[in-house]
C-alpha positions as CSV (number, residue, x, y, z in Angstrom):
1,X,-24.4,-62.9,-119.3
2,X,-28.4,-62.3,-119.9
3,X,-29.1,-63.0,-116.1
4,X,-26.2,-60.2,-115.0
5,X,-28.0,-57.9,-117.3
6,X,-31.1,-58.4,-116.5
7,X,-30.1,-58.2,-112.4
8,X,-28.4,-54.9,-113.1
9,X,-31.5,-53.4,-115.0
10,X,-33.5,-54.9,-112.1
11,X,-30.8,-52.5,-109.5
12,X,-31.1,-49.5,-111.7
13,X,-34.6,-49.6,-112.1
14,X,-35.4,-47.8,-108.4
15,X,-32.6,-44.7,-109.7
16,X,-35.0,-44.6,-113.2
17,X,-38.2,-44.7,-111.8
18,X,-38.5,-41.4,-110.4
19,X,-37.0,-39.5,-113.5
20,X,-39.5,-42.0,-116.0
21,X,-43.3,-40.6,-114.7
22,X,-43.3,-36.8,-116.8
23,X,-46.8,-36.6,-116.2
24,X,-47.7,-37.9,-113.2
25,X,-45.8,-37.4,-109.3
26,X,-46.1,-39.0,-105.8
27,X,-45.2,-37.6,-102.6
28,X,-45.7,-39.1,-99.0
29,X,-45.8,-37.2,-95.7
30,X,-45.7,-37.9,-92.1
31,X,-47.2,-35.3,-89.4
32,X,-46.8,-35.7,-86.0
33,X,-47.1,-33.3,-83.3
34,X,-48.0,-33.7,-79.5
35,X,-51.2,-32.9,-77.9
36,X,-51.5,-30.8,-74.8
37,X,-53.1,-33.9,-72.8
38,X,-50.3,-36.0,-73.6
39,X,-51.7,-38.0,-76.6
40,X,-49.8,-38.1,-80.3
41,X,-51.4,-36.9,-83.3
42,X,-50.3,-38.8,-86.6
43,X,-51.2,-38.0,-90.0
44,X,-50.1,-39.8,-93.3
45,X,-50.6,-37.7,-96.6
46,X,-50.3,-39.7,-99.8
47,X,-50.6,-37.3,-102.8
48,X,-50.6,-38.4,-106.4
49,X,-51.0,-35.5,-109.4
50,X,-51.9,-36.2,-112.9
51,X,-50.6,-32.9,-114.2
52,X,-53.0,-31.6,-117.3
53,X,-55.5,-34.2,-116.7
54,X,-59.5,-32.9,-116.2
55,X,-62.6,-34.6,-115.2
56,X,-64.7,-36.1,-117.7
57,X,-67.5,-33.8,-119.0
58,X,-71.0,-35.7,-118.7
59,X,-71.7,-34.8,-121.7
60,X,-69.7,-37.3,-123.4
61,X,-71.1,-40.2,-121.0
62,X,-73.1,-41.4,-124.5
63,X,-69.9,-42.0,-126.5
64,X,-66.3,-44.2,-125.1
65,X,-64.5,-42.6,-123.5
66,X,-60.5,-42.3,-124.5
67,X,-58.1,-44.8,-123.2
68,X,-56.6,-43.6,-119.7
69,X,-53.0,-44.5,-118.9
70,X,-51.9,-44.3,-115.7
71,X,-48.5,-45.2,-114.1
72,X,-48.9,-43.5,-110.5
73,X,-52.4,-42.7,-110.4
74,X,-54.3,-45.3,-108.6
75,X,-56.4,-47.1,-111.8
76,X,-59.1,-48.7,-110.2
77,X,-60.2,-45.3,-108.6
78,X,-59.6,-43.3,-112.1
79,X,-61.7,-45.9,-113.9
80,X,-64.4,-44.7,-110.9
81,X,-64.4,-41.1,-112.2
82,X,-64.0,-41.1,-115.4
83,X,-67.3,-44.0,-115.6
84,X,-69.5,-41.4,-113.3
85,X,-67.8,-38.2,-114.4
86,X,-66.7,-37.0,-110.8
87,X,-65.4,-33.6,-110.5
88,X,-64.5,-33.5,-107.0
89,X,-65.3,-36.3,-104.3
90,X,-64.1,-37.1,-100.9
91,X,-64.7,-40.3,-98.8
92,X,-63.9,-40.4,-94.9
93,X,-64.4,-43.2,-92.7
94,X,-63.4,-42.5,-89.4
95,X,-63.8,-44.4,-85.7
96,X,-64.2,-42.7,-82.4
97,X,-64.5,-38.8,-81.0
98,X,-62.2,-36.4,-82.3
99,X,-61.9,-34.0,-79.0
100,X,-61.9,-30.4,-80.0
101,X,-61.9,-29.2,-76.6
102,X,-58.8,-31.0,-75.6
103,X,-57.4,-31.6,-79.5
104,X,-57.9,-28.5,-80.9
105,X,-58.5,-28.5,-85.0
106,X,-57.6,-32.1,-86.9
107,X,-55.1,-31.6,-89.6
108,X,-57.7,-33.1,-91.8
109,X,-60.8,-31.0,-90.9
110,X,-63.0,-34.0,-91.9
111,X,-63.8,-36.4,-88.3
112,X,-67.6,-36.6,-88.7
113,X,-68.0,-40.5,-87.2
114,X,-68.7,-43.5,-89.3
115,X,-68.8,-43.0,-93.1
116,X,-69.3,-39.7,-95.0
117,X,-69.3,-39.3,-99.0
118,X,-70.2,-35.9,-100.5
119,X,-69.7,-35.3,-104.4
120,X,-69.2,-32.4,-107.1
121,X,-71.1,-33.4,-110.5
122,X,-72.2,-31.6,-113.3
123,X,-75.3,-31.6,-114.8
124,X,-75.3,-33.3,-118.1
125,X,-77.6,-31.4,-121.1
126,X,-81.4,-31.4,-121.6
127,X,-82.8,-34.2,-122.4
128,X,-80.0,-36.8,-121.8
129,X,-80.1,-40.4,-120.7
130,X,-81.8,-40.6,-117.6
131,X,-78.8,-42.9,-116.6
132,X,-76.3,-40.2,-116.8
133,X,-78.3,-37.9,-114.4
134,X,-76.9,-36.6,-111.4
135,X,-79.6,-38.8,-108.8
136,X,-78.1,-41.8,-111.4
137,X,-74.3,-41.4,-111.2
138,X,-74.8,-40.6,-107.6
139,X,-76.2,-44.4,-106.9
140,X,-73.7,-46.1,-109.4
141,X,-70.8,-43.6,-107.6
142,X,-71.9,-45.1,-103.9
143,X,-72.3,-48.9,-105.3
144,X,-68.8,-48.8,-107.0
145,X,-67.2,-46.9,-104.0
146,X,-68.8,-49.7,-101.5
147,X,-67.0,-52.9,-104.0
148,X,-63.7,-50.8,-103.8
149,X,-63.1,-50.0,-100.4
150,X,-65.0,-53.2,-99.0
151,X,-67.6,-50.5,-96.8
152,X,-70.8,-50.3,-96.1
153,X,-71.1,-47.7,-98.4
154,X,-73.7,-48.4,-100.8
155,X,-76.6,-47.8,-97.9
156,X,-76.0,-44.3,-98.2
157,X,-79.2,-44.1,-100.5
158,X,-81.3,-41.6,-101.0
159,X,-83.1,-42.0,-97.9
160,X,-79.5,-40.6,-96.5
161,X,-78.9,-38.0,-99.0
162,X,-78.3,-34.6,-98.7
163,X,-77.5,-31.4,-101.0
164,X,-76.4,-28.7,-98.1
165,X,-75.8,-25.4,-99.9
166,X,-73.4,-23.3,-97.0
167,X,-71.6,-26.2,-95.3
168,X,-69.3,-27.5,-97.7
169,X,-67.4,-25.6,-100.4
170,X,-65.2,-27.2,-103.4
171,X,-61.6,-28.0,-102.2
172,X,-59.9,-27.2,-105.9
173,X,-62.3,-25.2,-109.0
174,X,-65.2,-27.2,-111.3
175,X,-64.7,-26.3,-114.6
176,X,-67.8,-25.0,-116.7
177,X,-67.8,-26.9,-119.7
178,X,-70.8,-25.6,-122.4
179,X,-73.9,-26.7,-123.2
180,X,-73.7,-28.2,-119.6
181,X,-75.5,-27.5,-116.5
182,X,-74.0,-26.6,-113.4
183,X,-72.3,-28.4,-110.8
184,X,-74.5,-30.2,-108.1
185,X,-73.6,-31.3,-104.9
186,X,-74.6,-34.6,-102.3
187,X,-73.7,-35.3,-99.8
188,X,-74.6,-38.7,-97.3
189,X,-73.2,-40.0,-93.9
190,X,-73.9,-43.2,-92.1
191,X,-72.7,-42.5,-88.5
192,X,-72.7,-46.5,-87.8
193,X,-70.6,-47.6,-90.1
194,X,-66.9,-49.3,-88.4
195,X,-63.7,-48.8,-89.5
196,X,-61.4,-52.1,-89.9
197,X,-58.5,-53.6,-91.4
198,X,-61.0,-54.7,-94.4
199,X,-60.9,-51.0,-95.3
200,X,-57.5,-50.2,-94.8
201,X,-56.1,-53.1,-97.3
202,X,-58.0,-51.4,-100.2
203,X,-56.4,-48.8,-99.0
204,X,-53.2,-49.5,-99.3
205,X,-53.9,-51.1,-102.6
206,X,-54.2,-47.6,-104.2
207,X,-50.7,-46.5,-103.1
208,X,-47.8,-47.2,-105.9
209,X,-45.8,-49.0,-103.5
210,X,-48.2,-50.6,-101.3
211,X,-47.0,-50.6,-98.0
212,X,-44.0,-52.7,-98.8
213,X,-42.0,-49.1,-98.9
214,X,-42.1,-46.0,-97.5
215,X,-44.2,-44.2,-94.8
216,X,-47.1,-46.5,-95.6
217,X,-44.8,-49.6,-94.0
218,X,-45.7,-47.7,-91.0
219,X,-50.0,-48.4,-91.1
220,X,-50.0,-51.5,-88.9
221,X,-53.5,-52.3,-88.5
222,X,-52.7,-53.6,-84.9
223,X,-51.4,-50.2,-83.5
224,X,-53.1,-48.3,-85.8
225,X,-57.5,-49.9,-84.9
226,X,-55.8,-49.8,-81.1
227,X,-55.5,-46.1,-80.9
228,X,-58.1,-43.6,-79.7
229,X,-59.4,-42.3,-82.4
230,X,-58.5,-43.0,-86.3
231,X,-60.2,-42.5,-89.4
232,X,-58.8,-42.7,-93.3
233,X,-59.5,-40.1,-96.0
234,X,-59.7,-40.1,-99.9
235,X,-59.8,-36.5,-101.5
236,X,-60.1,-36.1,-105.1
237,X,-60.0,-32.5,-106.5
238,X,-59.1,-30.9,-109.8
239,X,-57.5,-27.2,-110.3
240,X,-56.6,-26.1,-114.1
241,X,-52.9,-25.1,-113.6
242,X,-52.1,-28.6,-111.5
243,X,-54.3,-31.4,-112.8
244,X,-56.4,-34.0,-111.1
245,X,-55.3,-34.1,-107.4
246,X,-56.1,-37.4,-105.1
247,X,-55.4,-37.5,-101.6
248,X,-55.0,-40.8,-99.1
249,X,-54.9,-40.0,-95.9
250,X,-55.3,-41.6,-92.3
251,X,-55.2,-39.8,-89.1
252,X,-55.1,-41.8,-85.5
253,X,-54.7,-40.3,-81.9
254,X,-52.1,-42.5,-79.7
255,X,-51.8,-42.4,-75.6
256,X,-48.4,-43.4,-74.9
257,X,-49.5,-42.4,-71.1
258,X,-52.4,-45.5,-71.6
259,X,-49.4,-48.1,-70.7
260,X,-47.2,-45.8,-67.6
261,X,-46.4,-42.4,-67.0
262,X,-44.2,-41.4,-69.8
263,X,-45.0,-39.5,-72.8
264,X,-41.8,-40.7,-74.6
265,X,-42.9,-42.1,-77.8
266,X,-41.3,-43.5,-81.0
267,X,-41.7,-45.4,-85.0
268,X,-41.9,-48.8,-82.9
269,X,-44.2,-47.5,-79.9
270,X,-46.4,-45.7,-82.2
271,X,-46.4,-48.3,-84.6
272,X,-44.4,-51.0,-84.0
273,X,-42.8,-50.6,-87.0
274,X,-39.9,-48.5,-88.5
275,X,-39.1,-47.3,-92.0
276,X,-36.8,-49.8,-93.7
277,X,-36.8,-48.1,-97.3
278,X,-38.1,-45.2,-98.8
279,X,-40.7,-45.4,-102.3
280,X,-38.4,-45.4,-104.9
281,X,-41.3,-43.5,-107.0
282,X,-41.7,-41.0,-104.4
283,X,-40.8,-37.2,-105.6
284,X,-40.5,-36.5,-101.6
285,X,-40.8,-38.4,-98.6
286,X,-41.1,-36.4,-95.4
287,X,-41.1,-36.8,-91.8
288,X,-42.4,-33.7,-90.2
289,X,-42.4,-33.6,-86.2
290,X,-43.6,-30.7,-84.3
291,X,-41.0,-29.5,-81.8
292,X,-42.0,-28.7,-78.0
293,X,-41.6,-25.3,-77.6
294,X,-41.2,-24.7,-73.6
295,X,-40.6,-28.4,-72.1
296,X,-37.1,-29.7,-72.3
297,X,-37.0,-33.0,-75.0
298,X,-34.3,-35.0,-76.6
299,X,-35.1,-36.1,-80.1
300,X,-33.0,-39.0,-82.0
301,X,-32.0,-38.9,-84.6
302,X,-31.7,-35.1,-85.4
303,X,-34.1,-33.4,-87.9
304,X,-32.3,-32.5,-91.1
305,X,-33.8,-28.8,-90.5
306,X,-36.1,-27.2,-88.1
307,X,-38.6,-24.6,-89.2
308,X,-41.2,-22.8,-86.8
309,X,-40.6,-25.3,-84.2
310,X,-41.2,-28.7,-86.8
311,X,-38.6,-30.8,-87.7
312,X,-38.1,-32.3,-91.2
313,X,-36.6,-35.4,-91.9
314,X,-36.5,-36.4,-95.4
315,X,-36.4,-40.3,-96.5
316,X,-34.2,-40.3,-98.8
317,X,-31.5,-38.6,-96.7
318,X,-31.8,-40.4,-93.3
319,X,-30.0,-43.8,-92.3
320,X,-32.7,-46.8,-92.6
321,X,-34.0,-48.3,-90.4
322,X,-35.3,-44.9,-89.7
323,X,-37.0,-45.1,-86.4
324,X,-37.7,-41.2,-84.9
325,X,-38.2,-40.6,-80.9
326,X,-38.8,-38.0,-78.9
327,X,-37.6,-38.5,-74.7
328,X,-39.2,-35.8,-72.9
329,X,-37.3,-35.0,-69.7
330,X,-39.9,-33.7,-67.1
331,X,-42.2,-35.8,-66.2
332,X,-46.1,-35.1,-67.8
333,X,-48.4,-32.9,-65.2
334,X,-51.7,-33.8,-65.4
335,X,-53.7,-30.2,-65.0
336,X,-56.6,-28.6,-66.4
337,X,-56.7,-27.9,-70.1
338,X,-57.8,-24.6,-71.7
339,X,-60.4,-25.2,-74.6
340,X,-57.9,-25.5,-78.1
341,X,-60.9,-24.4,-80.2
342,X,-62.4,-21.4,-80.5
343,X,-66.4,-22.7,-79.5
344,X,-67.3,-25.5,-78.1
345,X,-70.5,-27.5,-79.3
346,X,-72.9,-29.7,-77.4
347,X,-75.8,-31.3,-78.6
348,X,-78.6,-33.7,-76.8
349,X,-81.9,-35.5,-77.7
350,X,-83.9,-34.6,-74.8
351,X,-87.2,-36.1,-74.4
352,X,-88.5,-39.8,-72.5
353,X,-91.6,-40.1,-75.1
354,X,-91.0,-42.3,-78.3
355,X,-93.1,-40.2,-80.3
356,X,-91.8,-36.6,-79.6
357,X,-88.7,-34.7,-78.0
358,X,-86.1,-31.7,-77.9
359,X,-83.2,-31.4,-79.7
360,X,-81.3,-29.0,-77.5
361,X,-77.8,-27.7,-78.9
362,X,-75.4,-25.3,-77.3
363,X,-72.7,-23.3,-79.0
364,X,-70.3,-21.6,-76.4
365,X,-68.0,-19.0,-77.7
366,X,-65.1,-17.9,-75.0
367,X,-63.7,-15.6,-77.5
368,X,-63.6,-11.5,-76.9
369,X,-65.3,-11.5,-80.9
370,X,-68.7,-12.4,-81.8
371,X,-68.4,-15.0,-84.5
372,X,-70.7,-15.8,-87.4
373,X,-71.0,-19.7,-88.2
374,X,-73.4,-22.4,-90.3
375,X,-75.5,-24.6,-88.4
376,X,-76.3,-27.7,-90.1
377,X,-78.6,-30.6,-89.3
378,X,-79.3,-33.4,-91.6
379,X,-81.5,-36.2,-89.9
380,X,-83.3,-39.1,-91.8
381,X,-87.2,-39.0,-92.1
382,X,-88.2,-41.1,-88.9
383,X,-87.3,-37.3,-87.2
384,X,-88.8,-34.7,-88.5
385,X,-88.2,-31.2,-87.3
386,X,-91.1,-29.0,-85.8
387,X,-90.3,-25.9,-87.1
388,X,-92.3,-23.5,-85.4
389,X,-90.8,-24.4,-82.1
390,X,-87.2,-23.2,-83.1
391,X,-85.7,-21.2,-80.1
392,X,-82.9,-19.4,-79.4
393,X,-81.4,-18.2,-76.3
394,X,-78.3,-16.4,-74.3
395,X,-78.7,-17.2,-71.1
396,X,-82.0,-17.8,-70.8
397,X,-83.3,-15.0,-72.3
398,X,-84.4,-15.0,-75.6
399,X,-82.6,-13.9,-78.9
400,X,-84.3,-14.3,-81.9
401,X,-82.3,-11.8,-83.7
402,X,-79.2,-14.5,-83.5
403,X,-81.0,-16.1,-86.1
404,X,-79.7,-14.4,-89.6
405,X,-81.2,-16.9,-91.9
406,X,-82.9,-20.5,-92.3
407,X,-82.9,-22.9,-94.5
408,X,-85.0,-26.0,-94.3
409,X,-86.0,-29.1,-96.5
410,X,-88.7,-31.1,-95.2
411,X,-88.3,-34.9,-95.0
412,X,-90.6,-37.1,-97.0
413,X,-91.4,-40.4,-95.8
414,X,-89.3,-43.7,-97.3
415,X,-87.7,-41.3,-99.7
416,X,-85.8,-37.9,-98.1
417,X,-84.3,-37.0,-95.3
418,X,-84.5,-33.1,-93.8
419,X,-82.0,-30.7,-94.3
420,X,-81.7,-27.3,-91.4
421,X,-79.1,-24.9,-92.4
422,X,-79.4,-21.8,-90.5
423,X,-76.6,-18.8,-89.7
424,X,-76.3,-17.7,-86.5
425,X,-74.8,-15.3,-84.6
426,X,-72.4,-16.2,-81.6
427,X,-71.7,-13.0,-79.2
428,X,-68.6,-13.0,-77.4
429,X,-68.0,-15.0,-73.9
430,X,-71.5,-16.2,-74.1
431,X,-73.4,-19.7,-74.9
432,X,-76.4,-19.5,-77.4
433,X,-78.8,-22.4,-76.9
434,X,-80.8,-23.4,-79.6
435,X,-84.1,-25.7,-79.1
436,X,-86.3,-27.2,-81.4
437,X,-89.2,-29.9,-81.0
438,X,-88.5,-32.9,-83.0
439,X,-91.5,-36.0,-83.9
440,X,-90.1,-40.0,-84.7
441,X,-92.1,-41.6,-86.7
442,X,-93.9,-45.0,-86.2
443,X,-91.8,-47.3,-88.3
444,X,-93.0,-50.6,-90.3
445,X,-91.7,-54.0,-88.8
446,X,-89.3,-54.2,-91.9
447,X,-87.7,-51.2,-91.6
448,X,-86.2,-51.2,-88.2
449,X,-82.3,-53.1,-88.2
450,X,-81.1,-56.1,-87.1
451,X,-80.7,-54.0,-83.7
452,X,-83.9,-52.6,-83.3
453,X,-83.6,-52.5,-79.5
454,X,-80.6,-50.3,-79.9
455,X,-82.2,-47.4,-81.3
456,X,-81.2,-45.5,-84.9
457,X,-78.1,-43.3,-84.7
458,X,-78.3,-39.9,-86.2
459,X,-75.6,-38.1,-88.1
460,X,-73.7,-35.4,-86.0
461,X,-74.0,-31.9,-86.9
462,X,-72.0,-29.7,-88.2
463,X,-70.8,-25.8,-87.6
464,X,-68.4,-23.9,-90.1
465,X,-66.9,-20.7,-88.7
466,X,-67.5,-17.7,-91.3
467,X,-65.5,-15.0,-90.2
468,X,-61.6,-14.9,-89.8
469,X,-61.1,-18.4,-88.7
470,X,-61.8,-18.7,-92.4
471,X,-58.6,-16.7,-93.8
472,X,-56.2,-18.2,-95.3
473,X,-52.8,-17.8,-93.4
474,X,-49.2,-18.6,-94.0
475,X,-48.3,-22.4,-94.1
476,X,-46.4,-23.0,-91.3
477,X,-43.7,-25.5,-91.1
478,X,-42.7,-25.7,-94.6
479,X,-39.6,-26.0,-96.2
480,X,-38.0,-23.1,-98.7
481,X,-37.6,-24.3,-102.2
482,X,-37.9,-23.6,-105.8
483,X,-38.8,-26.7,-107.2
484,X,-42.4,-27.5,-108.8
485,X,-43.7,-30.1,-106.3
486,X,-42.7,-28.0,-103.3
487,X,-44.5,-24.9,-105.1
488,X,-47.5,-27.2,-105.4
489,X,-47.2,-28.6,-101.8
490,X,-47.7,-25.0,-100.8
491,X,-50.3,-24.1,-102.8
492,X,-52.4,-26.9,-101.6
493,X,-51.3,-25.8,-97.9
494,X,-52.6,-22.2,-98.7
495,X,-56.0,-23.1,-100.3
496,X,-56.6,-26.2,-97.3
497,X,-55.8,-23.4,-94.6
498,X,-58.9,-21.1,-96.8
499,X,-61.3,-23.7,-96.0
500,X,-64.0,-23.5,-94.0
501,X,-63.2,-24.9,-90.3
502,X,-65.8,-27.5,-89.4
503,X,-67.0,-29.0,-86.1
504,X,-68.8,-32.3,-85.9
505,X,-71.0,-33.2,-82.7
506,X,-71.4,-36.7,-81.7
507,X,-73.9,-39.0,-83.7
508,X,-77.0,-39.3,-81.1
509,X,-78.8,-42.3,-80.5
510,X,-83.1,-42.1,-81.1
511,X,-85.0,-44.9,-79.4
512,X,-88.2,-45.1,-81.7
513,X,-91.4,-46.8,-81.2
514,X,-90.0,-50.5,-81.1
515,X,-92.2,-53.8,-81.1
516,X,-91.8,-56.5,-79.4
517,X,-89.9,-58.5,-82.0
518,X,-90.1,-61.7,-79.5
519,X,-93.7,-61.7,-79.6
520,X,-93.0,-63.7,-83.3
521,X,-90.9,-66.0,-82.1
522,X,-93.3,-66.9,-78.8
523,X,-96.2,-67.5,-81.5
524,X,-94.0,-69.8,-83.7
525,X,-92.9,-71.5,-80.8
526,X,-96.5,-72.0,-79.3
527,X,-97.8,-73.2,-82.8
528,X,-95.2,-75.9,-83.4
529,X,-96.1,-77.1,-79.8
530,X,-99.5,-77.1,-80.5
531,X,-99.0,-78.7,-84.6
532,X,-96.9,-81.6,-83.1
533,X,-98.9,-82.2,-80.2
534,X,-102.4,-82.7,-82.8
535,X,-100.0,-84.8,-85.1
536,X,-98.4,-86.7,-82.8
537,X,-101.9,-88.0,-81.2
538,X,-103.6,-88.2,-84.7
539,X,-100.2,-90.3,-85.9
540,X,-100.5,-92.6,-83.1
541,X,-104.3,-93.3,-83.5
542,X,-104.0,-94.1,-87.3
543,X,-100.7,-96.2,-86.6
544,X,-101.4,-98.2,-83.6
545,X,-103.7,-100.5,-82.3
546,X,-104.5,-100.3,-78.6
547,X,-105.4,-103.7,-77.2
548,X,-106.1,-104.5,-73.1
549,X,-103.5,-107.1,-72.0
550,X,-104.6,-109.0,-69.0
551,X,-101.3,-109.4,-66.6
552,X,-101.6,-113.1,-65.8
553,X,-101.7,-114.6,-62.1
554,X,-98.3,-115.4,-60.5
């Protein structure tokens, strides 16, 4: 009688759970939507609240902090900011080059290749530990974020650190506690770090039901580190009326056209993998697939409701195995693509000598409105900017009063790298070209990688639009309700939309003064030779005895 009880609490238990977390809720989402060159866009959002929570204040870094009890909240990465009293942080580690010309704007604004951390922290009072600084909590942040999410992410030190003033703005608010300084920001990017399944179990770790449930049963690393492009995302945020936010998120471009000529696509194409169950502790669960709007498509099964062209198909209310497709019924025309974003960025290390060159960027704007954006440039110290040589032209003639203002931090050797921020001035249907001389530095024998011959790769730049790309617009494809987590679903929609739009450029690859690291290994090789050819003849004199033996007649 025990074991039926205990087997019926067991089958009850997924109906409770939901109903049992008052203070904490998990949602899951599923975006897809088709790009205009054939390829499938997927994004996973995995969004836990801890409603009334707030970040620790440094302040109280001195004395223990109070027990933290979390149900949904991943614990490992709570116990990270409440240790290094973290504000607002987010963590992207992405693997290939996200096409704006073809792609248009990512969901998740944040492609920049490799690894990239940036950080809100406030300022503890005057004359506090020196270990609860800012520079401090910044190192122990990286080292703890490295052990977590197995990465590469501790070499982001401060030879690779940043504090951009323009670029980046706070996602959610930073609270002003008193007595406290303000809020600083860094901000670090390692352009060569990979992306592989050693990140993604860590991952997965911090979901509440791993990826034995739900949407996350769809992250197969073996579809997911064989598409075109992919990168993960980990957004932490904090907004008084909502809580502590954190965000999990992984985006990845497919081709379906890579293995024939169709564009038809599906759960087990895409992924080779459907959804079996839903997470039991999930609020919501949500499919959303953006419709075609002029091609004719079948898509099975049917979307429980279709709004502005995206169809929304809840978990919980679809037969399992759930495994969406679409069949498109024209065949796919290859043909020219217009450009999906509204400028279009190149950016080049000219230059054949290895102890000076040109950085050359060009920022095209096809638009009818002259636009307004950030340019910014963070490079390590072995390239320093000559500042003096900044130019700026349309068309070859030039246009200093593009230029609105500069900002620029000077690189220090072995310690700082060099920050540019500038605003400039795009007109319409025209392409501004900005050149600036640029010097490498002659590097110690210890400091060059494992890969010296490869050359250093630089972090990409980036370019945030100022002007009406930056207004926030209406959400579109949501679902009408009036229930809490739908309300905060589209608050959060509102207040992405009101960020900033960013463009990354390429990482570039600087070729250095490089020795000749063989030349150690030819001098080794040619003093062993040498050593055993001495010892070897000494040895034998000391050891042996020569005598004449006289061959005697046959």
């Amino acid at each position: 009688m025990r074991k039926l009880r205990f087997l019926w609490a067991l089958c009850l238990l997924p109906a409770c759970l939901s109903h049992s977390f008052s203070g904490e809720t998990f949602t899951e989402e599923l975006f897809i939507r088709g790009l205009p060159d054939g390829k499938v866009a997927s994004r996973f959002e995995f969004s836990t609240h801890s409603h009334g929570a707030t970040p620790r204040n440094p302040q109280n870094l001195s004395v223990e902090d109070h027990s933290q009890h979390y149900t949904l909240f991943p614990l490992a990465l709570g116990q990270i900011l409440r240790e290094y009293a973290v504000t607002e942080l987010h963590l992207t580690l992405n693997a290939g080059k996200w096409n704006y010309d073809r792609w248009g704007y990512p969901d998740e604004p944040d492609v920049a290749a490799g690894a990239a951390l940036w950080a809100w922290m406030a300022e503890g009072s005057a004359g506090a530990n020196p270990r609860h600084s800012v520079d401090a909590r910044w190192r122990d942040l990286r080292n703890a974020l490295a052990g977590l999410f197995c990465a590469s992410i501790a070499s982001l030190d401060e030879q690779r650190t940043t504090s951009p003033a323009r670029a980046f703005t706070p996602f959610g608010a930073l609270p002003a506690w008193p007595q406290s300084g303000p809020h600083a920001f860094r901000h670090a990017s390692l352009p060569s770090e990979n992306v592989c399944t050693e990140n993604l179990t860590p991952f997965l770790k911090l979901l509440p039901c791993k990826s034995r449930s739900g949407l996350a049963h769809l992250l197969n690393p073996h579809r997911l580190f064989d598409a075109d492009w992919h990168g993960m995302g980990l957004h932490v945020s904090w907004r008084p009326e909502d809580g502590v936010q954190v965000r999990l998120t992984f985006q990845s471009v497919f081709d379906p056209l890579r293995s024939g000529t169709s564009r038809d696509w599906s759960f087990s194409s895409l992924f080779d993998r459907t959804v079996d169950q839903a997470c039991p502790v999930a609020a919501s669960s949500l499919v959303l697939v953006t419709l075609p709007v002029r091609e004719p498509y079948s898509i099975q099964p049917e979307p429980a409701s279709n709004a502005n062209n995206r169809g929304v198909f809840p978990i919980t209310e679809q037969t399992v195995p759930l495994d969406i497709s679409i069949h498109w019924l024209n065949p796919f025309q290859h043909a020219t693509i217009a450009a999906q974003a509204p400028l279009s960025v190149r950016r080049m290390l000219r230059g054949a000598a290895q102890s000076h060159g040109t950085l050359a960027v060009s920022i095209t704007n096809p638009g009818s409105a002259a636009v307004r954006v950030v340019y910014l440039e963070t490079l390590p110290w072995i390239v320093h900017l000559y500042l003096h040589t900044l130019e700026l032209s349309v068309d070859g003639i030039p246009r200093a009063d593009l230029l609105e203002d500069i900002s620029y931090i000077a690189p220090v050797p072995h310690e700082r790298a060099s920050t540019l921020e500038a605003i400039l001035a795009i007109p319409a249907n025209s392409t501004v070209s900005l050149r600036v001389g640029v010097g490498r530095a002659f590097l110690r024998y210890t400091e060059h990688p494992p890969d010296a011959q490869r050359g250093w790769e630089l972090p990409g730049a980036v370019v945030v639009l100022l002007d009406s790309e930056n207004k926030p617009q209406k959400p579109v494809g949501r679902w009408v309700s009036t229930n809490k987590e739908a309300a905060q679903r589209k608050q959060a929609q509102v207040l992405a939309q009101a960020q900033p739009r960013r463009i990354y450029t390429p990482a570039l690859l600087v070729d250095p003064a490089t020795p000749d690291f063989s030349m150690p290994y030819n001098v080794i090789i040619f003093t062993c030779s040498l050593v055993a050819f001495i010892f070897g003849s000494v040895f034998n004199g000391l050891t042996r005895r020569f005598v004449v033996l006289r061959a005697s007649p046959e």
